[in-house]
Every structure is written in structure tokens, then in C-alpha cells.
BAKE-537909 format. One record per residue (C-alpha): residue in one letter; x negated, y negated, z negated. Coordinates in nm, 2 decimals, always signed. Layout:
{lomi A; {X; Y; Z}}
...
//
This chain:
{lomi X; {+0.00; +0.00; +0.00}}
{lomi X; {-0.16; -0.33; +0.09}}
{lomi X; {+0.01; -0.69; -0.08}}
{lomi X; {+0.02; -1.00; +0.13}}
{lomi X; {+0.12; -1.33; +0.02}}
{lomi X; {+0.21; -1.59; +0.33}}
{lomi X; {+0.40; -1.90; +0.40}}
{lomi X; {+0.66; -1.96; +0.61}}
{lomi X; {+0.39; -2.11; +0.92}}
{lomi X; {+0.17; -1.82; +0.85}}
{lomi X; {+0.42; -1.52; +0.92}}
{lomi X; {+0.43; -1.35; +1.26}}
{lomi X; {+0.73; -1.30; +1.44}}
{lomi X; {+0.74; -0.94; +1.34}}
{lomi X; {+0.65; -0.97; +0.98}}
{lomi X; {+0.96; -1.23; +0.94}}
{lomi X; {+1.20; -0.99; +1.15}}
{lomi X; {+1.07; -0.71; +0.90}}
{lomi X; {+1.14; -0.91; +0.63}}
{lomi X; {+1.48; -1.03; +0.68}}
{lomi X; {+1.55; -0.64; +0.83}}
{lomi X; {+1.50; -0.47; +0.46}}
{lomi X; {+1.64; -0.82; +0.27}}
{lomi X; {+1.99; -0.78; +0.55}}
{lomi X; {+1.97; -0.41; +0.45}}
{lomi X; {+2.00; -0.42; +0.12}}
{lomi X; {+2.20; -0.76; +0.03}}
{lomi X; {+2.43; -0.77; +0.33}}
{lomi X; {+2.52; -0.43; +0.44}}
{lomi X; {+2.45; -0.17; +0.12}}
{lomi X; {+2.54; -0.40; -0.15}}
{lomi X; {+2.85; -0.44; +0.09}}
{lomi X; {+2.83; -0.89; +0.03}}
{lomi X; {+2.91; -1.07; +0.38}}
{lomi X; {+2.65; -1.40; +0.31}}
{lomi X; {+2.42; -1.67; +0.47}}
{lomi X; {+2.11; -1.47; +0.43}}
{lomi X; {+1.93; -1.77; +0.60}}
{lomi X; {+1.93; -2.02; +0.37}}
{lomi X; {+1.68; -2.26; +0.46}}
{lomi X; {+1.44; -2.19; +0.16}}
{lomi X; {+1.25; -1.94; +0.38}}
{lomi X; {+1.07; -2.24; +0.50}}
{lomi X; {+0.92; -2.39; +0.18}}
{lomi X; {+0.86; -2.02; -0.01}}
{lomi X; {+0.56; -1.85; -0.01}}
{lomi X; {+0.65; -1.48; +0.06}}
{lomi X; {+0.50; -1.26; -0.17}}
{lomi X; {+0.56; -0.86; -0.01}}
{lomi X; {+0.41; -0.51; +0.00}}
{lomi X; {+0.37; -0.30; +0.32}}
{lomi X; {+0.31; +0.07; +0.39}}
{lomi X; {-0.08; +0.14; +0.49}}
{lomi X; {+0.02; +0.35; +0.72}}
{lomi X; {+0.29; +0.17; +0.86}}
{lomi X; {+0.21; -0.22; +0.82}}
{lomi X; {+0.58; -0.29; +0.96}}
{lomi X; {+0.77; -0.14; +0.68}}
{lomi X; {+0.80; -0.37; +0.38}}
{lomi X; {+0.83; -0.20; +0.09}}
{lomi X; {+0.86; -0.45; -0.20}}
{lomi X; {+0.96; -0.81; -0.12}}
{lomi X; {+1.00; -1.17; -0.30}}
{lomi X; {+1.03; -1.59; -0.26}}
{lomi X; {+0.86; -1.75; -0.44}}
{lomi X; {+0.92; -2.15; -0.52}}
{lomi X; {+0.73; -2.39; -0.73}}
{lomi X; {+0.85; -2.62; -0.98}}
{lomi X; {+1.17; -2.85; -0.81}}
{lomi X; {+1.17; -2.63; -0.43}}
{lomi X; {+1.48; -2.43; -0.59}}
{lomi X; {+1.52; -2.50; -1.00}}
{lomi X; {+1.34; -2.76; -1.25}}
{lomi X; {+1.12; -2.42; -1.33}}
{lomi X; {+0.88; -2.22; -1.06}}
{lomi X; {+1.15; -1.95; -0.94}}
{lomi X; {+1.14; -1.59; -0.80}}
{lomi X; {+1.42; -1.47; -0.55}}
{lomi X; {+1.52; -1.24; -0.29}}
{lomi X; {+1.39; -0.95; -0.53}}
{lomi X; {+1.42; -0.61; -0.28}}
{lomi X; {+1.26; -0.31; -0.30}}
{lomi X; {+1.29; -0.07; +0.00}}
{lomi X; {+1.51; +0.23; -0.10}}
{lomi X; {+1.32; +0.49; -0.06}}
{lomi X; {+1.07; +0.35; -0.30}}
{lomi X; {+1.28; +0.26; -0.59}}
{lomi X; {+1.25; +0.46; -0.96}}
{lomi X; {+0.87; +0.49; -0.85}}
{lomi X; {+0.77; +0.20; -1.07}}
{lomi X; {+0.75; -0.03; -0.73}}
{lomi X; {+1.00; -0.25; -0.85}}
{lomi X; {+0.82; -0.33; -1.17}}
{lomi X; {+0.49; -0.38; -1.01}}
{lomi X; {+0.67; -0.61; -0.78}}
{lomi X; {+0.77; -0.86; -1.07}}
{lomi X; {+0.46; -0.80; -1.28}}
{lomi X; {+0.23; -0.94; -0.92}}
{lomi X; {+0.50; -1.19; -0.82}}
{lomi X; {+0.46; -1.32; -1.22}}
{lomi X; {+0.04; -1.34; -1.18}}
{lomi X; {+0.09; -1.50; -0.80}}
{lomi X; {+0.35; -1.81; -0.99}}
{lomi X; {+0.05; -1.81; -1.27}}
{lomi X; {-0.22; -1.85; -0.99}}
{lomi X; {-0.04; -2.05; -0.75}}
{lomi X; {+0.14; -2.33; -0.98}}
{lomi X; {-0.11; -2.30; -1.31}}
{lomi X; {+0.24; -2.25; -1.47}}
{lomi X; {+0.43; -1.98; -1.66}}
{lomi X; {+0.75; -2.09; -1.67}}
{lomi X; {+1.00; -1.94; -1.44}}
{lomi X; {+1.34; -1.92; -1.35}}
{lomi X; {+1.52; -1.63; -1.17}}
{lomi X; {+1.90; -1.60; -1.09}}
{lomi X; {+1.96; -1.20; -1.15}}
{lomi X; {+2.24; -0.95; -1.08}}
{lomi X; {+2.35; -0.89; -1.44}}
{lomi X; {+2.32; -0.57; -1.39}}
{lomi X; {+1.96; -0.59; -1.42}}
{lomi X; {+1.91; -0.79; -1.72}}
{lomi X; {+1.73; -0.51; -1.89}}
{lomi X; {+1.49; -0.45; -1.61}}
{lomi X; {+1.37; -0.87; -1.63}}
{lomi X; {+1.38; -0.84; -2.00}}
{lomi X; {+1.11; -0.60; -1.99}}
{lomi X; {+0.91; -0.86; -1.82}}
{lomi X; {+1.00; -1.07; -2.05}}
{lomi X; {+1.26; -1.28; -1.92}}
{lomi X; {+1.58; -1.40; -2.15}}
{lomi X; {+1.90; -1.50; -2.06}}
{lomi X; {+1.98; -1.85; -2.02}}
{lomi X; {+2.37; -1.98; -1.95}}
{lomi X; {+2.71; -1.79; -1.89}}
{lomi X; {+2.77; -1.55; -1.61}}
{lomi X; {+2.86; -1.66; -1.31}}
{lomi X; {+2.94; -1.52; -0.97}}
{lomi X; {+2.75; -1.58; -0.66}}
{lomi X; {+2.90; -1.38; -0.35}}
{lomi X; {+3.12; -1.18; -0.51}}
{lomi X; {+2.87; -1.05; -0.75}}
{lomi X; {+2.82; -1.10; -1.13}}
{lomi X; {+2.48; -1.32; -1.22}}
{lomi X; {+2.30; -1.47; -1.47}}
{lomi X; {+1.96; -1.69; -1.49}}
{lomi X; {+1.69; -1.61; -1.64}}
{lomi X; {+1.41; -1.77; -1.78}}
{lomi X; {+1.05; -1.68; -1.88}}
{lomi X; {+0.82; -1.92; -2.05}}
//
């Protein structure tokens, strides 16, 4: 597995099609939500991802990340996807641990902000994230932020 970390400018063609291919996949057509994947933020992220040695066009673990102001007061993490074949392998958790050292590295800060499914409260928790605010519903689908200091 090789980890790449790009801006918007900096992406090929394919690496962006790959990209939206697994984050379409998983948001849009298995978690059944109908929603503007494109939402303009692709521009100003840096995109943090993981890709198959063997097979450089399959993303395996995928995140945005934003610093402080591009999406909330805090440096933020979104569009957290792992491919489904490689989830319970401890991919996921990697993913959030590396995405937490890039924010570190990149912004010299430690604060961050995510807006989770509430179903996986436990899972940022571990990294230890806390819940901030009430549930609310974005697409159809119970969320709540979280913040890590």
C-alpha cells in the first residue's frame, strides 16, 4: 500500500476519477443517499488517500482534508471512505490516525473538526474525538460533529 497526499492542481485526471468512483460508490449508491457529491471543496482540500501497490488505480482508503476557516473555525477531516473490501482490517483506523499526523504537519495545529455518521461515534472516539452539539441530519442521514483538540 503506498499513501499519497495531493492538491486539487496536483491530481491527474485518473486519480480524481478514482477518487470520486469509490467516494460515488460508497456515499451515493451503497449507503442508498441521492446528493451533490461535488461540492466545490475538492478544490481547496488537500487529498489525503491510499492506493493498492499492485494496482495504483484502486483507492483503498480516502479523506479531505481542510485547514483552519476552508470548511469550520477548526482544521477538518471529510469524505472519510474506505474501499469495502478492506474494511475490519484496521485500514480505517490507520486512515484517521495518518490523516490526524498530516493536519499536525500541514497546519502546526491539533485541533480538528469532523461532521460524523453517528453511527460511528465510537470508532472517532477512539481517536479521541468527543461529541460537540445535537444530532442533526445531513442527506437523510443521522450526524454529529466532532471535535479533537
Amino acid at each position: 500500500m503506498q499513501w499519497k497526499l495531493k492538491k486539487y492542481k496536483q491530481l491527474t485526471v485518473e486519480e480524481f476519477h478514482d477518487i470520486l468512483q469509490l467516494r460515488i460508490n460508497v456515499f451515493v449508491v451503497e449507503q442508498n443517499c441521492p446528493y451533490p457529491e461535488l461540492d466545490g471543496k475538492d478544490k481547496i482540500a488537500f487529498h489525503f488517500y491510499a492506493v493498492a501497490e499492485e494496482n495504483p488505480s484502486q483507492i483503498l482508503a480516502y479523506t479531505r482534508l481542510f485547514k483552519r476557516g476552508d470548511y469550520y473555525k477548526q482544521s477538518a477531516i471529510g469524505r472519510v471512505v474506505v474501499h469495502p473490501k478492506f474494511r475490519r482490517t484496521g485500514l480505517g483506523h490507520e486512515l484517521i490516525k495518518r490523516s490526524i499526523l498530516q493536519i499536525n504537519n500541514l497546519f502546526q495545529t491539533s485541533e480538528i473538526k469532523i461532521g460524523a455518521q453517528t453511527y460511528l461515534k465510537k470508532f472517532y472516539e477512539t481517536h479521541k474525538f468527543y461529541k460537540v452539539g445535537e444530532e442533526y441530519l445531513e442527506d437523510g442521514i443521522p450526524h454529529i460533529y466532532m471535535i479533537k483538540d
